[in-house]
N, C-alpha and C positions, 0 to 999 in steps of 0.2 A: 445346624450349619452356622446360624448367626453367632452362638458360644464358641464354636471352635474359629470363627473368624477372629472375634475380640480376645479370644486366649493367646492365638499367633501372635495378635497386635502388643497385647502384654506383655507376651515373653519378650516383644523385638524390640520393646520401650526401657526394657530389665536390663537387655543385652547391648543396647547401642544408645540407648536415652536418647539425646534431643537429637539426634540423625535421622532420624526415622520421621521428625516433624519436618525438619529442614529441608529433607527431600519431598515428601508428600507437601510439601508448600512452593517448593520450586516447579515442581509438574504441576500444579492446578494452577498456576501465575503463569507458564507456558500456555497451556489450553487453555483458558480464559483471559487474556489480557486480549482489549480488543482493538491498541494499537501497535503499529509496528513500524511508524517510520523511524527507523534508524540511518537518518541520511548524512552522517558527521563523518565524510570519506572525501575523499582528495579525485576531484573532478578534474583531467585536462579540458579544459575550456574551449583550447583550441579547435579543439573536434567538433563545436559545435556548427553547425550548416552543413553537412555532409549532403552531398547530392544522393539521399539514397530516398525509396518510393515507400508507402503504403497502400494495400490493397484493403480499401474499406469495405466492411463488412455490415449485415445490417445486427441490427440488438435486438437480443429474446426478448420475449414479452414482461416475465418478469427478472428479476436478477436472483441469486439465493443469499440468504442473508448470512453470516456469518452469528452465533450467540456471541454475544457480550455486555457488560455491561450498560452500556448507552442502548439497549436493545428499544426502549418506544421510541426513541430516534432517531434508530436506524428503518424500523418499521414505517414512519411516518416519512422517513426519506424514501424510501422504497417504492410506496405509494405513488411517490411525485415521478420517480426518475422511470417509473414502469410505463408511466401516463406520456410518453414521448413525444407530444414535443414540450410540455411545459414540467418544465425543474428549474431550481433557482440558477440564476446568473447565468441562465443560457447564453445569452448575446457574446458574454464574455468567452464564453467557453468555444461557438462556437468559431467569432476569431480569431482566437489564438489557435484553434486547430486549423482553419485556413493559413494561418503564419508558417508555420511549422509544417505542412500537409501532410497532415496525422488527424484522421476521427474523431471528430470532437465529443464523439460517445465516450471513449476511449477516456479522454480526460477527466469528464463529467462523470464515469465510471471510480476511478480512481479516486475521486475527491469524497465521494458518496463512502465508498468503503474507508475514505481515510477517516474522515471527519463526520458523517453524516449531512455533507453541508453546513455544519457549522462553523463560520468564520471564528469565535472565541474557543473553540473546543484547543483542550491543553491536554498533551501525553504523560503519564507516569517519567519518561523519559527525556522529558522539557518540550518536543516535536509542539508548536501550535498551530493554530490556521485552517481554515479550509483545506490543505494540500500537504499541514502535517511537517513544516520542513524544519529542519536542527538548526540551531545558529550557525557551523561552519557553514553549514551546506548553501543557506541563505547568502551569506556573503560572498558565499562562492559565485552566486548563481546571479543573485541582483548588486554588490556592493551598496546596499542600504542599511539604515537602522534595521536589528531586527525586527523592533513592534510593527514595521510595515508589513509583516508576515500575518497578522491580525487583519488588515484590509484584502480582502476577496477578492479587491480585481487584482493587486500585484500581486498574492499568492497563486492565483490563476497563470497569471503573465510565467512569474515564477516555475509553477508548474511545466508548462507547456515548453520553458525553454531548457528544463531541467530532463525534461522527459525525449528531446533531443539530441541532446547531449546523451543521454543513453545509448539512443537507436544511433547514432554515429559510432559509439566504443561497441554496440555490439554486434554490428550488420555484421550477415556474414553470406554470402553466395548461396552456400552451402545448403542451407536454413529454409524452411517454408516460413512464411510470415505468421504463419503463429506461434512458431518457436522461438523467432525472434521477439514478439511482444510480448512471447510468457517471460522469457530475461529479462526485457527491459520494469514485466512489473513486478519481478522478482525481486529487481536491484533497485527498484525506488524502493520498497520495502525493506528489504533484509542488506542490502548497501550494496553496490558496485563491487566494490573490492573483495568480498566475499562471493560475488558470482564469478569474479576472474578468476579469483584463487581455489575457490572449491568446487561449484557448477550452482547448476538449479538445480539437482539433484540431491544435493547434501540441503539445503534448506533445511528447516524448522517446519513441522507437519503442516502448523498453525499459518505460516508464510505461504504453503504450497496450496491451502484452505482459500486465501486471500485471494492469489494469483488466480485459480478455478473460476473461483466466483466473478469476478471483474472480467475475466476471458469469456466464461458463459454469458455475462451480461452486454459484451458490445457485439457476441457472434463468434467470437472467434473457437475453434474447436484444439 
């Protein structure tokens, strides 16, 4: 079986030459890349304070980890954030989700799977910080220098007021609340503008992997 695998691979190397790496190098950079903020979309601002509510939920025990790269960091983050109440920058986390009255799991969630907790951590994509955010997105959200996106508590801040600016573009009556937070961590992920224009449902498998994981880890089903 293994000869007539590697004869197929020959002939499709004979027959299409470098396409055949190109693609098998696009799909294993898809399933393996293990970040995803792509936040460089065009945020209405004004939406942000919408009077709408969250129904806090409590958090599984442990969270599931996503494979990637960074994997003994995410392992060692996992550790801390399963050990509930102590994970780093708690205080912070906790309020800004008092600011905003949103789960400060929820947030603390997010950052774990963005970054591992780590404030220097830097994307393939430029995304840095605890919270993973793009330059537009950053000045969208704080109007500061970007390197401020390297300190944990404005990234935080960042975060949490980023992440209501979501939940204001994407409440919807309609919606149980956990369909509404799987968009909201849809589109901190895979961008805004691709959840209006396509859904959650078109996502990226590797996007839909993220959103799971962070949903199983604050509760939400």
């Amino acid at each position: 079986m293994m000869w007539k695998l590697l004869g197929g691979l020959s002939y499709g190397m004979k027959r299409w030459g470098g396409k055949v790496l190109v693609i098998f190098a696009l799909v294993s950079l898809v399933a393996t890349s293990p970040y995803w903020s792509q936040l460089g979309v065009d945020v209405p601002m004004e939406t942000v304070g919408a009077d709408v509510g969250w129904i806090p939920l409590p958090m599984s025990p442990t969270p599931t980890v996503v494979e990637s790269e960074a994997k003994e960091e995410v392992v060692d983050a996992s550790a801390k954030l399963a050990d509930w109440p102590d994970f780093p920058y708690k205080e912070w986390f906790v309020r800004e989700g008092l600011r905003i009255d949103c789960p400060y799991q929820l947030l603390a969630s997010i950052s774990f799977y963005e970054s591992a907790f780590r404030p220097n951590a830097v994307s393939s994509a430029g995304a840095v910080g605890i919270a993973q955010f793009m330059p537009l997105t950053w000045g969208e959200v704080m109007g500061t220098p970007f390197s401020n996106a390297y300190d944990p508590e404005q990234s935080i801040i960042a975060m949490a007021t980023y992440v209501e600016t979501l939940r204001a573009i994407l409440w919807d009556d309609s919606l149980t609340e956990s369909q509404i937070v799987r968009r909201i961590v849809v589109s901190y992920c895979w961008g805004i503008s691709n959840v209006l224009n396509k859904g959650v449902q078109a996502a990226p498998l590797a996007v839909k992997i993220y959103a799971q994981n962070i949903l199983d880890a604050t509760g939400y089903k």
